[in-house]
N, C-alpha and C positions, 0 to 999 in steps of 0.2 A: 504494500500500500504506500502512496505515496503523499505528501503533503506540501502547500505552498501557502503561504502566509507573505498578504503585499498590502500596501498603505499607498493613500492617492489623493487628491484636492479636486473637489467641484470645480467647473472652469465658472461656474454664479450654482447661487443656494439653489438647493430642492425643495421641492414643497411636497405636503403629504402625498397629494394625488400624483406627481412624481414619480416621490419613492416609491409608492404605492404599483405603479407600473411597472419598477423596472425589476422590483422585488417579483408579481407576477412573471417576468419574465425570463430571470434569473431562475427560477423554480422550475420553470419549465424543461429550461432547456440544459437547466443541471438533471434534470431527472434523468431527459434524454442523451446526454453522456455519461451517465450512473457516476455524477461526480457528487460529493456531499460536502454542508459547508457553512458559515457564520458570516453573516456582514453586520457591526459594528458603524454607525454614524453621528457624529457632533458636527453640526455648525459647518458644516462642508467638506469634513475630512473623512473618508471611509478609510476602515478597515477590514478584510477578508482575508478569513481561512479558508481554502479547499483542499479537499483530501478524495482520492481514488485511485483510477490506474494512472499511472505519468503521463503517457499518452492523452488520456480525456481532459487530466487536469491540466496538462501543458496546452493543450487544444481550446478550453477554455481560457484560460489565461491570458493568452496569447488576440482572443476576439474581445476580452475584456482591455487587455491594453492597447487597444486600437479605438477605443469608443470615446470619440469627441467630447464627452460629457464631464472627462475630467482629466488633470494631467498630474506631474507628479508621480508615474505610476515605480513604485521600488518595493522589490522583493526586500523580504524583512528575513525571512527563513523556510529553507523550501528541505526535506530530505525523506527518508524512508522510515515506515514505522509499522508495527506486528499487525494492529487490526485500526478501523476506524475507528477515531472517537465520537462523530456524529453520524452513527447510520443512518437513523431516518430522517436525518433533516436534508434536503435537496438545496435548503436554502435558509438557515436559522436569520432572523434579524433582530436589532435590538439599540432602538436610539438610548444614546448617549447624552444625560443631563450635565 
């Protein structure tokens, strides 16, 4: 199993129905690469874990750091590990006060 953990800045703020959207679409289409995973948001800054096959997660990754909606994008910690720690999340989230 593999895991990448990256940190990023809004290029302008989100607003709920925003986040709201990209979170649906994030879930989706992590489901659809059977990648699992948390995103973390304060005031413009995300932070995400993804964990799966390297392949998927690097696949994603890779379409996430291409998305004009924020820059900044730097891996923090990426490496290998025995099993998931978020299996059934596709896509955990959790604003940041």
């Amino acid at each position: 199993m593999y895991y990448l953990l990256y940190a990023s800045s809004a290029v302008r703020p989100f607003d709920a129905s925003e986040l709201d959207a990209l979170l649906q679409v994030s879930r989706r289409n992590n489901a659809a690469a059977d990648v699992s995973g948390m995103l973390l948001h304060h005031d413009g800054s995300f932070l995400q874990y993804l964990e799966g096959n390297e392949e998927d997660v690097s696949g994603v990754f890779e379409r996430i750091s291409k998305d004009p909606r924020h820059h900044g994008v730097f891996v923090l910690d990426k490496g290998s590990m025995a099993a998931r720690a978020l299996p059934s999340w596709s896509m955990g989230y959790e604003p940041l006060d």
